[in-house]
C-alpha positions in Angstrom: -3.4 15.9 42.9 -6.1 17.1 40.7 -9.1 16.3 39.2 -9.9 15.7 35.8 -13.8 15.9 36.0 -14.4 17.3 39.3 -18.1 17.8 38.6 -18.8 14.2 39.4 -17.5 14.9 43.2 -21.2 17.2 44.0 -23.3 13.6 43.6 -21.0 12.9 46.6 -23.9 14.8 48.2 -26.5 12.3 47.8 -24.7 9.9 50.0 -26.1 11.7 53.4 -29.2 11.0 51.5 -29.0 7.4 50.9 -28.3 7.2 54.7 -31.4 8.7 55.8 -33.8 7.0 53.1 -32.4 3.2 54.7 -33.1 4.5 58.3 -36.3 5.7 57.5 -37.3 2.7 54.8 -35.8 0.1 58.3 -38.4 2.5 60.8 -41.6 2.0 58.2 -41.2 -2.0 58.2 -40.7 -1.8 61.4 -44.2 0.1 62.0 -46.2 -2.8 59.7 -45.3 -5.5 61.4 -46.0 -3.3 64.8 -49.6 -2.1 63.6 -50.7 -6.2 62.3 -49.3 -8.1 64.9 -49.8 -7.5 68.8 -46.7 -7.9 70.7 -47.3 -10.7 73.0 -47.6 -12.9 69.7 -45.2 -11.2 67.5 -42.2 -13.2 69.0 -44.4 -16.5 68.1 -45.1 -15.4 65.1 -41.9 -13.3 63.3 -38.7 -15.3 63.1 -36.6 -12.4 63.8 -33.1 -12.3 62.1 -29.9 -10.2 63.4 -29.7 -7.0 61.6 -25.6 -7.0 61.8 -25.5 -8.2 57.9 -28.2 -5.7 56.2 -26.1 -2.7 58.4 -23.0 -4.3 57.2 -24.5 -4.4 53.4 -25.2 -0.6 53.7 -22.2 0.2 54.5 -20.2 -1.1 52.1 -22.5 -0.1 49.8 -22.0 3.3 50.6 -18.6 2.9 50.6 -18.6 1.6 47.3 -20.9 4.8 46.0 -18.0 6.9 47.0 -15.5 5.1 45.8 -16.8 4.9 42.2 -18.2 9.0 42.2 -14.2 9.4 43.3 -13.0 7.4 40.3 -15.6 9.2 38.1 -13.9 12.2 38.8 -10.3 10.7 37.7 -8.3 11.6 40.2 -4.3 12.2 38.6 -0.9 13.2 39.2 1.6 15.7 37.1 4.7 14.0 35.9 6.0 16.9 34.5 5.4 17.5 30.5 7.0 16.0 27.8 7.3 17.1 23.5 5.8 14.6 21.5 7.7 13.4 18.6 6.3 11.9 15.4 7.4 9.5 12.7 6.5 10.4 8.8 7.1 9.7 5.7 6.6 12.3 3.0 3.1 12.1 0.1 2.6 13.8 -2.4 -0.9 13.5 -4.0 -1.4 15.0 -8.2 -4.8 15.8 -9.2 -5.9 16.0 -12.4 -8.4 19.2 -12.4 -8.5 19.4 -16.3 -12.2 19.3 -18.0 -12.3 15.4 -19.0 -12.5 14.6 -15.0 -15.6 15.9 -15.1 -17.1 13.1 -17.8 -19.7 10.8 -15.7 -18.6 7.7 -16.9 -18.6 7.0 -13.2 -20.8 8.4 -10.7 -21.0 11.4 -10.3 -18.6 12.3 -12.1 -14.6 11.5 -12.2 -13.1 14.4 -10.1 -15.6 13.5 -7.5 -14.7 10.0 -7.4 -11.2 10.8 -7.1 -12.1 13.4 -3.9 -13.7 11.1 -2.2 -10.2 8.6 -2.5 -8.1 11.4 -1.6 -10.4 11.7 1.8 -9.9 8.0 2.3 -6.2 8.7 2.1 -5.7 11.2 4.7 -8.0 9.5 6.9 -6.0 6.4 6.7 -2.4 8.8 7.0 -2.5 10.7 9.7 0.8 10.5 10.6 2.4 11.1 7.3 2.8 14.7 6.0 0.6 15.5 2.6 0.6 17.8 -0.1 -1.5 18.6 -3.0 -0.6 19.3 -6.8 -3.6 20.2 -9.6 -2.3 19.6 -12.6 -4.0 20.7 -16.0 -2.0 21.8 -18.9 -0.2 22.9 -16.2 0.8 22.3 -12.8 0.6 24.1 -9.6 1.5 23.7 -6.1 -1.8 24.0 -3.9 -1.0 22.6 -0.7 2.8 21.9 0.3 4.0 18.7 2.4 1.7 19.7 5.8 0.7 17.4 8.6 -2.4 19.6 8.5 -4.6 17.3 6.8 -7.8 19.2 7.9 -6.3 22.3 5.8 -5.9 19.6 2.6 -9.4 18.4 3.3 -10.6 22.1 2.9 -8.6 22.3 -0.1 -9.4 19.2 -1.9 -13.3 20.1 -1.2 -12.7 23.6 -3.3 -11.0 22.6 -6.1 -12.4 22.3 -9.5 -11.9 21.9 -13.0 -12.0 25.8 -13.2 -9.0 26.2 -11.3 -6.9 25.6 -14.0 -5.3 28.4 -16.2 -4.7 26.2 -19.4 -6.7 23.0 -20.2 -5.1 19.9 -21.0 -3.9 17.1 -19.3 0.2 17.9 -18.8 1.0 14.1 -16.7 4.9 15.1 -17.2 4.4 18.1 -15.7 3.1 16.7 -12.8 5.8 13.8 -12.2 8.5 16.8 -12.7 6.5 19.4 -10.4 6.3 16.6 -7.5 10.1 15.1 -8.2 11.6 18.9 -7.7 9.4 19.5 -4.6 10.0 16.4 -2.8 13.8 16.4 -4.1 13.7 19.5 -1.4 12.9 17.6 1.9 15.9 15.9 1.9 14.4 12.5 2.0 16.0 9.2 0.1 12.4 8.4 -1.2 8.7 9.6 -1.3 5.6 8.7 -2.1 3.9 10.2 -5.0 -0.4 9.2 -5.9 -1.5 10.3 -9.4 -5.3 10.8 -9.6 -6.0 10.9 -13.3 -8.0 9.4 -16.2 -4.1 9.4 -18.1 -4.8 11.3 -20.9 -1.1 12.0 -22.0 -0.4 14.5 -24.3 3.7 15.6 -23.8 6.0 13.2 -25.4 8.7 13.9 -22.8 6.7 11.5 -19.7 9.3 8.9 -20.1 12.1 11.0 -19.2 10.1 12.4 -16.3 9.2 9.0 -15.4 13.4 8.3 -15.3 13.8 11.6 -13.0 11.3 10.5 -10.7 12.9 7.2 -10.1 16.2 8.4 -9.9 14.9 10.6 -7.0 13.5 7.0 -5.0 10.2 8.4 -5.9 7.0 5.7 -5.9 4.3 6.7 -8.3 1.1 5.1 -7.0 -1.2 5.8 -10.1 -5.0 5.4 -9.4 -6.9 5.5 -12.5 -10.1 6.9 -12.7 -13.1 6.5 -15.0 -14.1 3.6 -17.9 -12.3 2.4 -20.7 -16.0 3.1 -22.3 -15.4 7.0 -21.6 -17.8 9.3 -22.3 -18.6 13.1 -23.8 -16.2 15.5 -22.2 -19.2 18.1 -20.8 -18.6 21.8 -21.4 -20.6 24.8 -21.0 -19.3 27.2 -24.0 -21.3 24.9 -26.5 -24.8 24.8 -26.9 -25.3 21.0 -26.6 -23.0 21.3 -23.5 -20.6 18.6 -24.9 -17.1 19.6 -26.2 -16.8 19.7 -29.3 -13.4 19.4 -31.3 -11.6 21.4 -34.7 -13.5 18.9 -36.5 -17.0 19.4 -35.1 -17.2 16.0 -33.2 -17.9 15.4 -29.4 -14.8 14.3 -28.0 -14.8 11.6 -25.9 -12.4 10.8 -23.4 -11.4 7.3 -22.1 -9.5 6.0 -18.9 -5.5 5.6 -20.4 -5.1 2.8 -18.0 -1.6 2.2 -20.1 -0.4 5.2 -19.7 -1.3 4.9 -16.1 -0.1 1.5 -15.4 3.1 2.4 -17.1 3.9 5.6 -14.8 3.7 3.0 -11.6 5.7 -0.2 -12.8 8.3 2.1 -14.0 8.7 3.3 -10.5 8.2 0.2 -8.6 4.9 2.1 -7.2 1.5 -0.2 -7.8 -1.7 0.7 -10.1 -5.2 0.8 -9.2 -8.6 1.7 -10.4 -10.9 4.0 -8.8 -13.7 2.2 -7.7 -12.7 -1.2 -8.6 -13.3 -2.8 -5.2 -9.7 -2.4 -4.9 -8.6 -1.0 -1.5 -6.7 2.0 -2.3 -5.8 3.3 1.2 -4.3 0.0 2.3 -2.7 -0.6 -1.0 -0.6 3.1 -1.0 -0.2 2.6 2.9 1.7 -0.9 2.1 4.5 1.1 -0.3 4.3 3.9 2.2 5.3 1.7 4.8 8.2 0.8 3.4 10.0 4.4 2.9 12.0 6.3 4.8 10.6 7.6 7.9 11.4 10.6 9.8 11.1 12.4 12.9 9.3 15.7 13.2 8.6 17.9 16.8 5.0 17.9 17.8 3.0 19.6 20.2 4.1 19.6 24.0 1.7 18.2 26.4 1.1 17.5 30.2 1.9 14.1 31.2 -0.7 13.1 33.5 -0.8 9.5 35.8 -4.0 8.6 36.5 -4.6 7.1 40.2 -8.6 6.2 39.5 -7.8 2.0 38.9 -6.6 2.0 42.3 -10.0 3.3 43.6 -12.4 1.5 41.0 -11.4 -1.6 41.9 -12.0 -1.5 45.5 -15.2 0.2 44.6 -16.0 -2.6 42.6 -15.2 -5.2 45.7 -17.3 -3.3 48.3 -19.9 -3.7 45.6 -19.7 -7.4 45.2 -19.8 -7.6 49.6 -22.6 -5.7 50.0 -24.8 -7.8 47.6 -23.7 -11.1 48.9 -24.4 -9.4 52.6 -27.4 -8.2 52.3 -28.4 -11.3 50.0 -30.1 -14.7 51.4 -28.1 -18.1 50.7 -30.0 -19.0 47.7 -29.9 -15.7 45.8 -26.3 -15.8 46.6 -25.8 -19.3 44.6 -28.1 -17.8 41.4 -25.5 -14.9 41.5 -22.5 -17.4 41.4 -24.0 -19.1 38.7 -24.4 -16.1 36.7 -20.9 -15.0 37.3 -19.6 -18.1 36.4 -21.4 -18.1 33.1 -19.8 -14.8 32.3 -16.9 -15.9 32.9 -16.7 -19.1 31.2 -18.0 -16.6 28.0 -14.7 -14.5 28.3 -12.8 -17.9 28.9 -14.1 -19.3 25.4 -12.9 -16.1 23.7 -9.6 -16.3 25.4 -9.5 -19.6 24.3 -9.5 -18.9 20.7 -6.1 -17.6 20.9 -4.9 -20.3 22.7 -6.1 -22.6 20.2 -4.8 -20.7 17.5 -1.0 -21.0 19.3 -1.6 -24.5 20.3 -2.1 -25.7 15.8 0.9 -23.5 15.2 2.8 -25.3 18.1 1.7 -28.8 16.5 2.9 -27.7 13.4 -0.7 -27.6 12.1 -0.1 -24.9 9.9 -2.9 -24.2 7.6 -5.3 -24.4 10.3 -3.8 -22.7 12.7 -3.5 -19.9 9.1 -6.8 -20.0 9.0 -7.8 -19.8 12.9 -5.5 -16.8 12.8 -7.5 -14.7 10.0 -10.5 -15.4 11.6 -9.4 -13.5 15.0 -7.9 -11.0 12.7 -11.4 -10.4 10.8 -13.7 -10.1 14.3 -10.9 -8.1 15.9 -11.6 -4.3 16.5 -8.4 -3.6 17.5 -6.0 -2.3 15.0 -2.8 -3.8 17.5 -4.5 -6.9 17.9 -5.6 -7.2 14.7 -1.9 -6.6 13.6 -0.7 -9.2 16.0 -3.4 -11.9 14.9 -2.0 -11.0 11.4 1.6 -11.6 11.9 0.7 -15.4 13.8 -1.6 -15.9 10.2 1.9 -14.6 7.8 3.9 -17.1 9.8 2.0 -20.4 9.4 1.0 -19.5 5.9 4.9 -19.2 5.4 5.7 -22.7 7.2 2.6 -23.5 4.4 4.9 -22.1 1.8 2.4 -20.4 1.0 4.6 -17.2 0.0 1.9 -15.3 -1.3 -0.8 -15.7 1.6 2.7 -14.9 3.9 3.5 -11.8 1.7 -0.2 -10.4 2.4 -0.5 -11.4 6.0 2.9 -10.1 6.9 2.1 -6.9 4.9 -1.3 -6.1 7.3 0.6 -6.7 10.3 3.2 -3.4 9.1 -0.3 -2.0 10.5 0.7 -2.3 14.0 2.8 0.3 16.0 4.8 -2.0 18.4 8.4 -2.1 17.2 8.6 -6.2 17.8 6.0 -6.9 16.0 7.1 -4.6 13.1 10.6 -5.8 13.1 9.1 -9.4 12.6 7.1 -8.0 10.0 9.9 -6.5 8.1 11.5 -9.5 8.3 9.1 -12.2 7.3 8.0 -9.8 4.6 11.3 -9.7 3.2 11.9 -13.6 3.6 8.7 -13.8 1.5 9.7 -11.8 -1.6 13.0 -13.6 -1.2 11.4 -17.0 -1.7 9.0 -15.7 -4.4 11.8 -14.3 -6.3 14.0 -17.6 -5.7 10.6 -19.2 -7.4 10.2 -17.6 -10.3 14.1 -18.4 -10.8 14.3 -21.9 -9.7 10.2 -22.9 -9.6 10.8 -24.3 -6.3 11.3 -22.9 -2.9 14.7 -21.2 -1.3 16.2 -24.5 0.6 16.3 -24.2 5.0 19.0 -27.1 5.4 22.3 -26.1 5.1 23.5 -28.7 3.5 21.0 -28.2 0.4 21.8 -24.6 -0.1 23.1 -23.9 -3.6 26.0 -22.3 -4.4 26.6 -19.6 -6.9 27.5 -22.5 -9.7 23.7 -23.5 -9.4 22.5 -20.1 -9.3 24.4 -19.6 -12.9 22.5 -22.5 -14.3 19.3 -21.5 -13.3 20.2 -17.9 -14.1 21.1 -18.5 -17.6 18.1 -20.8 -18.5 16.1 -18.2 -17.2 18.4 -15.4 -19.7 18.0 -17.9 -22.7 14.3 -17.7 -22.6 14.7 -14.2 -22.2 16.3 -14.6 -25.8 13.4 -16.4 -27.0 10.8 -13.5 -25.9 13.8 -11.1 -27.7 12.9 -12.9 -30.9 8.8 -12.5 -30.7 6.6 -9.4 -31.4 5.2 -9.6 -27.4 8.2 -8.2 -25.5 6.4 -8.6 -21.9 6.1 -12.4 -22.4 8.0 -15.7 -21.1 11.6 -15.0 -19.1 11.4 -10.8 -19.7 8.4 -10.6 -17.1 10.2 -13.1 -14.8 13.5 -11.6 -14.6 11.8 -8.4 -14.1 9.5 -9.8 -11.2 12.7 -11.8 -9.6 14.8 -8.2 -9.5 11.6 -6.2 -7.9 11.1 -8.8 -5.4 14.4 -9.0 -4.0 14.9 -5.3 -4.3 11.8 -4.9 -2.0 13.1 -8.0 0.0 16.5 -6.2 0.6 14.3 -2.3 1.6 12.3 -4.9 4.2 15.3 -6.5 5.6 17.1 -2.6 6.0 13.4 -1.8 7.9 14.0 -5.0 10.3 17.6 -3.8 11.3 16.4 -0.2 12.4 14.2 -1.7 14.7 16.0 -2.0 18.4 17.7 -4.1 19.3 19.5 -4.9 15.2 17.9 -8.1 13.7 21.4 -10.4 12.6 19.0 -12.6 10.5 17.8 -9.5 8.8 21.1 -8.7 8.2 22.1 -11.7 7.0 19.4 -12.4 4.8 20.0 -8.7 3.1 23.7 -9.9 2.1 22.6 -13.1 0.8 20.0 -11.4 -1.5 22.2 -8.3 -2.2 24.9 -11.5 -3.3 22.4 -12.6 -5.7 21.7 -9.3 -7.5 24.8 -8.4 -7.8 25.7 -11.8 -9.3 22.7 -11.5 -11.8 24.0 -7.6 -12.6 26.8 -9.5 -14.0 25.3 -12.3 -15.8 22.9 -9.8 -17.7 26.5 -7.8 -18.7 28.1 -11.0 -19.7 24.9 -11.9 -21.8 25.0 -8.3 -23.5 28.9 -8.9 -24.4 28.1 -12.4 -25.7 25.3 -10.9 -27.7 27.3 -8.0 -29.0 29.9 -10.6 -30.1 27.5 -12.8 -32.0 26.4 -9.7 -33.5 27.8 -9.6 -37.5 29.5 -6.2 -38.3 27.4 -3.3 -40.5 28.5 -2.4 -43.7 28.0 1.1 -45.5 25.1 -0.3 -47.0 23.7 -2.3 -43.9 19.9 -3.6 -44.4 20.4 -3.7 -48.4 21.9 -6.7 -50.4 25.1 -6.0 -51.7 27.6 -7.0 -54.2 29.0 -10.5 -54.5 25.6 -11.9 -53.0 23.9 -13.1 -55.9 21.4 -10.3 -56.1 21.2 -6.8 -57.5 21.5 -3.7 -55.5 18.3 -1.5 -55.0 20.0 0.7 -57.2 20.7 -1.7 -60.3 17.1 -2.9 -60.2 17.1 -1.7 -64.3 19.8 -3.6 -65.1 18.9 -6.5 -64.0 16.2 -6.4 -65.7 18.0 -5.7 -69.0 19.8 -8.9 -68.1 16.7 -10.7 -67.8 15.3 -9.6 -71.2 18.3 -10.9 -72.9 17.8 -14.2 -72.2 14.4 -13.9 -74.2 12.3 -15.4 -71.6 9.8 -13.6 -69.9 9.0 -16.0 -67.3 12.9 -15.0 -65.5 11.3 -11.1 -65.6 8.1 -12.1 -63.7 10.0 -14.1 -61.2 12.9 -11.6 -60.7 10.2 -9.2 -59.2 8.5 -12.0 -57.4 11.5 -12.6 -55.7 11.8 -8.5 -54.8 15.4 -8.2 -56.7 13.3 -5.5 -58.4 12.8 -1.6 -57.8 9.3 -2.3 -57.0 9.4 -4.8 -54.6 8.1 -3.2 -51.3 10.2 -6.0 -49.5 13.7 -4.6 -50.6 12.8 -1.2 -49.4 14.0 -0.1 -45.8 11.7 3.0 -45.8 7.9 4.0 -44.7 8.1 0.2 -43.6 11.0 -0.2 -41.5 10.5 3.5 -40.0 6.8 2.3 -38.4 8.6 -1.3 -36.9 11.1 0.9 -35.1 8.5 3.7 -34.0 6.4 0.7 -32.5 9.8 -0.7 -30.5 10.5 2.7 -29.1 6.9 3.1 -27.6 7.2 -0.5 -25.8 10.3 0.0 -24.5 11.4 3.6 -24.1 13.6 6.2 -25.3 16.0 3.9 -26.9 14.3 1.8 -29.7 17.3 -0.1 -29.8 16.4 -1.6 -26.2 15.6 -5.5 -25.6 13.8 -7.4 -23.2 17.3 -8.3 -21.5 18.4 -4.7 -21.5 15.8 -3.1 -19.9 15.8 -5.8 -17.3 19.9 -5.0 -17.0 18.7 -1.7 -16.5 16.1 -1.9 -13.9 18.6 -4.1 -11.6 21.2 -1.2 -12.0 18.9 1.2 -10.8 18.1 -0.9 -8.2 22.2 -1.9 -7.6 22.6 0.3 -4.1 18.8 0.1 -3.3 18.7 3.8 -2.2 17.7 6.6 -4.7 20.4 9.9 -4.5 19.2 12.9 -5.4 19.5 14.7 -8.8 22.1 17.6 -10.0 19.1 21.0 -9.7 17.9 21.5 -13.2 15.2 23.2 -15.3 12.6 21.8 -17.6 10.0 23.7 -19.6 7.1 22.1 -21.2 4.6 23.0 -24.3 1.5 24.1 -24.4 -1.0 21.0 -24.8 -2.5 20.3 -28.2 -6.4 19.2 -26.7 -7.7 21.1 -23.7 -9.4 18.0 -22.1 
């Protein structure tokens, strides 16, 4: 046996002391009464009492002095010593270092603001092994994947604007930097957090952006600065704003497009710096849900620690001695006290109880909201977890999906592996349901006997595909059933990645299991629904001619090339009304209408910047896409390849 803090055991020498001071304080009372009272009256006038309790009272005072300076001194045990082991998940954090994060549309100044949330993030991680990429018109590796986040702190708190070779602000070359370097660790997916005011300037990001996700990479993009921007500062010009080829001050604005873009593609999440939005806790819920590993740690001494088993005695003796050496009435006013202390800590205990006893009664939203309250006067992450997961389950029996989704997310917080595998799984039965809502408007049946079968899921699938159609047709291709088949795939993707958490957790959760192959059924049977829709549409589709886009013979109306002799044909009627009308009606060489040029080109250049590479794509295509993607719900790594990038046009 050892001790921990053995300096405490030397006050052990002030116990002699406490001895002697009694004996001499019991003598000097003693001596009053003997110098005031003579002693033929002293036994007429002093009630004596028997000394046994006060000699009782000092000794277990005593006692209890020891006891707690031994206790002080934590007395322990070797067990023998033990390597830890830690569970990680791997993040990869892009900073943009170029010279428009230094505009002070915020304060101070972007690349400040974006510090400051990088801090946040590795106080908030500190399991979870970072890196660090500055990326300007190029990118570089500053900080590989380290659980050393003091070493990244130091880092972050150097970096500037001036560390960058080549200005410019190269976002593909970040996404393909990170992709490559966390393709390396081996991992199914990673985390990736762009810091950046999304000034794109490489036309290749959506191919990146398709790398990335076929590597199970989740792009967290947090956008920094104002839509407002403001004047890009720079020293080489003497009214220290940047000035560009055509002698104006540039002025750079927050891209939150481009930003949003690089996270929905990715099924990552998008936030703005110093929105009120909170950052940490929003990349810590997609962390969550990766892949985690298990990496050596430090050895250590396990130690057992023996002082409880003195403290409380100590505390005992204590409690003795003051009722010994106390009379009766002090001794009730103590009780009293006592007992209002512990009547306090009852009504606090209590709160719990109550909270348990509405959920019991099936009193749901109160017992949803007693829950929240606990959560929000709760210190203790665990127990603030806990409360969490008791708030997620009532606002679910609330059907309150949303509420459930949040809750359940917060109590992921909590390191307990019951508590997480309930997490897991509620969180998954919530996307479920809010997926099975935006498909059906109406919550995912419990009794058996109402459960549909896959003949209702076809109805309700296809009424959701025709208005898919109908969005095809308009100008606004995120409207109507495209964002709703898109937000019923994503939820029970992530439902799915939950349920897959649930089983890892000891002992395997069967519901979780279940529940996975019930969703998994449902994806697979919407994968084919959306390629029976694309055959349909195909079919419907009339053949293309030579000469496709342009009227042609037999139709009732010139070619684009015959314009002149229709014209001829007009005039030899003699009536010049029929030549007036001919061009009215855009039969004629001049009618911009019958032209499939400059016109045409700009409506297919605007569909290829909604919806990717392909300006062919539709609503229901890309939706058939992202479920693809999504078919296996794990990300496989990419053949090794090599991509160069351009020089940027703008240096800000």
């Amino acid at each position: 046996m050892n001790f921990a803090q053995p300096s405490w055991l030397i006050t052990l020498l002030l116990i002699p002391l406490l001895v002697i001071i009694a004996m001499l304080a019991v003598r000097f009372r003693r001596a009053q009464w003997t110098a005031y009272i003579a002693g033929r009256l002293r036994d007429s006038l002093v009630m004596r009492g028997s000394p046994l309790p006060r000699w009782i009272s000092l000794f277990l005072l005593i006692t209890a002095c020891a006891a707690l300076i031994v206790a002080l001194s934590r007395p322990q045990g070797d067990a023998g010593k033990q390597t830890e082991t830690m569970q990680g998940r791997n993040v990869m954090i892009a900073l943009d270092i170029s010279k428009s994060m230094r505009v002070n549309d915020v304060k101070p100044d972007r690349l400040t603001q974006a510090k400051v949330v990088i801090y946040e993030l590795l106080e908030a991680m500190p399991n979870e092994r970072i890196g660090m990429i500055g990326f300007a018109g190029t990118s570089y590796l500053y900080a590989p994947l380290t659980i050393d986040h003091s070493a990244v702190r130091e880092l972050v708190d150097q970096v500037d604007e001036t560390w960058a070779p080549l200005g410019g602000s190269d976002l593909a070359s970040a996404v393909h930097l990170a992709t490559e370097t966390l393709k390396k660790t081996g991992q199914k997916n990673n985390a990736l957090v762009i810091l950046s005011d999304g000034e794109e300037h490489d036309g290749e990001l959506n191919s990146i952006i398709a790398e990335a996700e076929q590597a199970g990479i989740y792009i967290i993009a947090v956008g920094v600065g104002t839509e407002d921007g403001g004047f890009v500062p720079s020293s080489d010009f003497p009214n220290g704003q940047l000035i560009d080829s055509s002698g104006r001050a540039v002025i750079s604005r927050l891209q939150a497009k481009v930003m949003r873009k690089l996270a929905e593609e990715t099924k990552g999440r998008f936030a703005i710096a110093g929105s009120g939005a909170d950052i940490p806790a929003l990349v810590k819920s997609v962390v969550m849900g990766l892949d985690a590993f298990q990496a050596p740690g430090r050895e250590r001494r396990i130690s057992i620690e023996f002082y409880q088993w003195i403290l409380l005695p100590a505390i005992i003796f204590l409690i003795v001695s003051i009722i010994a050496g106390t009379r009766w009435k002090r001794v009730q006013t103590l009780l009293f006290i006592l007992g209002g202390i512990f009547i306090g800590v009852e009504a606090k205990a209590n709160d719990a109880s109550n909270a348990k006893k509405l959920l019991e009664n099936q009193e749901y939203q109160a017992a949803s909201d007693a829950y929240r309250n606990l959560a929000e006067k709760s210190f203790s992450r665990e127990t603030k977890a806990r409360y969490h997961l008791g708030e997620a389950s009532a606002s679910y029996r609330t059907k309150d999906f949303r509420g459930a989704r949040t809750a359940f997310s917060q109590s992921l917080m909590s390191t307990d592996p019951k508590v997480l595998e309930n997490g897991h799984v509620g969180m998954g039965n919530s996307l479920f349901q809010l997926g099975w809502i935006g498909l059906s408007g109406e919550p995912y049946p419990s009794d058996p006997s109402l459960i549909p079968d896959l003949a209702r899921f076809d109805t309700l699938a296809k009424e959701v595909l025709a208005k898919m159609r109908e969005s095809d047709a308009s100008d606004d291709s995120e409207s109507g059933g495209y964002v709703r088949i898109e937000s019923i795939i994503t939820n029970w993707a992530d439902a799915v990645r939950h349920f897959g958490s649930a089983e890892l957790q000891p002992p395997t959760n069967e519901a979780a299991e279940k529940n996975s192959s019930l969703a998994i059924t449902y994806l697979k049977r919407l994968a084919e629904l959306l390629t029976q829709e694309k055959q349909d549409a195909e079919q419907s589709m009339p053949e293309a001619g030579p000469g496709e886009g342009q009227p042609q013979e037999g139709d009732g109306e010139p070619q684009e090339g015959d314009g002149k002799k229709g014209k001829k044909g007009q005039k030899k009627s003699g009536d010049k009304g029929d030549e007036g009308e001919e061009k009215k009606d855009g039969s004629g060489d001049d009618d911009p209408k019958n032209d499939g040029g400059e016109k045409g080109k700009k409506e297919t250049k605007k569909d290829g910047e909604k919806d990717g590479d392909n300006p062919n794509e539709s609503p229901q295509q890309r939706a058939r896409r992202i479920l693809k993607e999504n078919s296996d719900l794990e990300k496989g790594p990419l053949s090794p390849g090599r991509r160069e990038f351009g020089t940027a046009d703008k240096d800000w």
